[in-house]
Each structure stands twice: as C-alpha cells, then as structure tokens.
N, C-alpha and C positions, 0 to 999 in steps of 0.2 A: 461682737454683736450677738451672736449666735448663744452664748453664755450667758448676758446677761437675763437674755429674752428668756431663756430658759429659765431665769433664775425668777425672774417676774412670774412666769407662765404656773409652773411647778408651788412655788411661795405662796401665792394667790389661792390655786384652785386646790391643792391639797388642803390647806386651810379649809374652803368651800366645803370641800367634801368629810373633811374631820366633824364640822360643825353639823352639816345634814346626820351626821351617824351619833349626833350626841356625844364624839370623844374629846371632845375640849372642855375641860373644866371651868367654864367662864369665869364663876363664884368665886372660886380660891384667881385665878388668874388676877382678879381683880384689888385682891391685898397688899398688903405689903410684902408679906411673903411669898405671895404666888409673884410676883413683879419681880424679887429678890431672883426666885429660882430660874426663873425665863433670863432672865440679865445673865447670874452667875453659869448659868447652860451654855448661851450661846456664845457668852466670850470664854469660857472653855473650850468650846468648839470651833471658834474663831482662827483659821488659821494664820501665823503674821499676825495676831492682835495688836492692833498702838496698847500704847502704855495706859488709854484711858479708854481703853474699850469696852469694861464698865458705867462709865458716866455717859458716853453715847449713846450707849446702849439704855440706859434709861430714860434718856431722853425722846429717842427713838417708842420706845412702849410709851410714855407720853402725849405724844403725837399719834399714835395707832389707837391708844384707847379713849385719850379725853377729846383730842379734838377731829378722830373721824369717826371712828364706832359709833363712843355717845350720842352725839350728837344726829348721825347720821342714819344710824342703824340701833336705836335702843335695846329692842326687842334682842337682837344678838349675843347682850349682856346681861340682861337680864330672866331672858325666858330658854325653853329647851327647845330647840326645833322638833315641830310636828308635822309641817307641812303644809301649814294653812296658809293663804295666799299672801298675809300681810309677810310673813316671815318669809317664803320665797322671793317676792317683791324687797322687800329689804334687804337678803340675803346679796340678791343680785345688784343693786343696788351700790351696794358697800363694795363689794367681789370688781365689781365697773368702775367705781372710784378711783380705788386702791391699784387697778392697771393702769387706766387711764394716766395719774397721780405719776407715775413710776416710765410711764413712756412719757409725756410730756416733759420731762425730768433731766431726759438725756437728749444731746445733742452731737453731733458729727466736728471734729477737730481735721483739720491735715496736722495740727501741731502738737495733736497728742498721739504715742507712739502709736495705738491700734486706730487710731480715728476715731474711738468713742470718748465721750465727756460726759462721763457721770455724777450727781449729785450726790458727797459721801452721806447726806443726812437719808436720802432716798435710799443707801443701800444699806446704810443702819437699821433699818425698817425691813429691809427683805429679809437680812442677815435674823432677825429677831420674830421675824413669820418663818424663816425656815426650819428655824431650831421649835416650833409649834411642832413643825411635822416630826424630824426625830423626836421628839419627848412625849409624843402621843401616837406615832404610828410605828415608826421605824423602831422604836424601844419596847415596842406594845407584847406585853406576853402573847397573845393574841395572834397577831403577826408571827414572832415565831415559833409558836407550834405549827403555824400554816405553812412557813416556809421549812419547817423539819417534816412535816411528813410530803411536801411537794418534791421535796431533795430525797426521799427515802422511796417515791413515785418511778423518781427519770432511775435513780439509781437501777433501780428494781427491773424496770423496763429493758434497760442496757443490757443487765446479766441476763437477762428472758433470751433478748432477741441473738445476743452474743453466743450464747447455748444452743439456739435454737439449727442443729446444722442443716436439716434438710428444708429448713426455711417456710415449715409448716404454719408456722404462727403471724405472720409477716403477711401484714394487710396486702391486698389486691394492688392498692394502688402505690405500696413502696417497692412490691418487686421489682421494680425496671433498678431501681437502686443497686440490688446486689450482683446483675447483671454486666455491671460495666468492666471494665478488665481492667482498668486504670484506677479504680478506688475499690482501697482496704475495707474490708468487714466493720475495722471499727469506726470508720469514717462513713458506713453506710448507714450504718446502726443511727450513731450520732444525728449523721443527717436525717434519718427516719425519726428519731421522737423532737427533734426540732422544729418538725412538719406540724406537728401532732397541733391540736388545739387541746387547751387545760382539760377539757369533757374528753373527748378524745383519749387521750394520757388517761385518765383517771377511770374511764370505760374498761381501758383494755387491761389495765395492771387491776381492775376488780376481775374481772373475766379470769384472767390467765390466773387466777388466786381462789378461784369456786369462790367470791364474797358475792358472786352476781352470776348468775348463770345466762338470763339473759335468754335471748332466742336465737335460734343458727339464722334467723329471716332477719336480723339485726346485726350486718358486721361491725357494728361502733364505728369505724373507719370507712367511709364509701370514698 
C-alpha cells in the first residue's frame, strides 16, 4: 500500500512541481515523437516489462493527454506556467483528478497476495508520469551539477571536522556529540553534518573556506 501511494504521491506532484518550473516540454511532448520518446523511456525503464509494454504505454499517454489534460486542463498544454490564477486553478485541478483517478482505482483483496488490487491501466499512467520526472529532473544537467557540488559540500565538511582535533570548529550545539565514550569520531562527524540543514551545511563549509567571512555575532549553526 505504502508503495503504491508513493508512487501516486511522488508521479503526481513531481509532475506538479516540473510544470510550475517550466521543465516539461509540453510542445514537443505533445508529437509524435515527443509521445515516441516518453513510451520508448519508460518501458526502458520499466523493470519486468510484459512483452507489450510499448503499446500500453501508449495507450496510457492517451488517456493522460487526450482524455484528461485536454480536456480538463487546456492551459497545461498549451501555455507556460506563470502563475496566474486560471493556471493555478487548473494546475490543481488536473494534480486532484489524476489522485483522485488513481486512489479510486485501487481496492483491498484478502485474495490478492499483498491485499492490494490495482488497476494495470492506472499504473500504466503512473509508470509514464514517473519517467516525466527522470527525463526532466532526475537526468536534468541542472540537477547534477547541484548534486556534485552538495556531494563535494558533506565531503568537504567531514575532512574539516575529521581534521579538526581540538574540536575548535565544531558548532556549540554538536559538542555533546564528541563527548560520548561510546561513539567514534567518525560516527560523530557523520552524525554532525546529518544534523545540519542544507543553509546550515552550506554556511559553514563557506566560512571554514574564507568564501564568506561572515561575522563572529553569526555562528551559522545556533
């Protein structure tokens, strides 16, 4: 249950959020070849594909764009989101369907092994919004350059505080961490930029690097 909802939850509002940011290319999506590449995507990405999980799959884009989008939500396919209220109102709209659609869909079994009974055409339809989100987020250069220097961030941090022996650089509120007799330096460490929020992280490995100097009345860290 837990999986699937996720899969609804994640499909849905990723989606949501792609199109608020302008990353979905409706225009081409709307071709034959933009259709071609969303089909041949996600049943590459299809783990266990059936043997026709191309023609599902286009069946499925079908049903997502001629008979709920168009009809339901015009504006989504045809115009760029800016934020004006028709477009939020619509946004939402379609976003409510499309759960909705997909919870209504599924039903409770004791005679199916997990107790869920899912509609295969309704997860034809998820399966083909979630390969939206890798092919416009997760594959996004954008994305990972964010995620190469956030990786080059914690890295960074670790060797700082790992270095760090008299424990000078090591916010107020993680000393009690290296305090404890029962857990290792690098397991305090760890725990310490695990704490951190993304500002946080990103304050203190500018600081500890002169990119930011900042002021001693600002520990980044309270």
């Amino acid at each position: 249950i837990m999986d699937w909802s996720d899969d609804i939850a994640y499909s849905v509002h990723d989606m949501e959020d792609l199109h608020r940011g302008r990353l979905i290319p409706w225009t081409f999506l709307k071709t034959n070849d933009g259709r071609e590449f969303l089909v041949k995507a996600a049943a590459d990405g299809w783990h266990n594909a059936p043997s026709d999980a191309e023609g599902r799959l286009r069946l499925a884009y079908a049903r997502i764009f001629d008979e709920i989008a168009a009809p339901l939500a015009p504006h989504i396919l045809t115009e760029s989101y800016d934020g004006r209220i028709e477009h939020r109102q619509q946004l939402r709209f379609f976003t409510s369907q499309l759960i909705g659609r997909y919870i209504n869909s599924t039903s409770l079994s004791a005679r199916s092994g997990d107790g869920l009974v899912l509609d295969p055409e309704k997860v034809d339809e998820v399966i083909l919004l979630k390969q939206m989100t890798r092919s416009y987020l997760i594959l996004n250069p954008s994305l990972s350059a964010q995620q190469h220097g956030q990786k080059l961030i914690i890295e960074s941090l670790f060797d700082d505080f790992m270095n760090d022996e008299k424990k000078s650089i090591v916010p107020v509120r993680f000393q009690h961490l290296f305090e404890q007799p029962d857990v290792g330096i690098p397991r305090a460490v760890a725990d310490l930029i695990s704490s951190l929020t993304e500002s946080e992280a990103t304050g203190l490995y500018q600081r500890l690097r002169g990119l930011s100097a900042g002021s001693v009345l600002d520990p980044i860290v309270r």
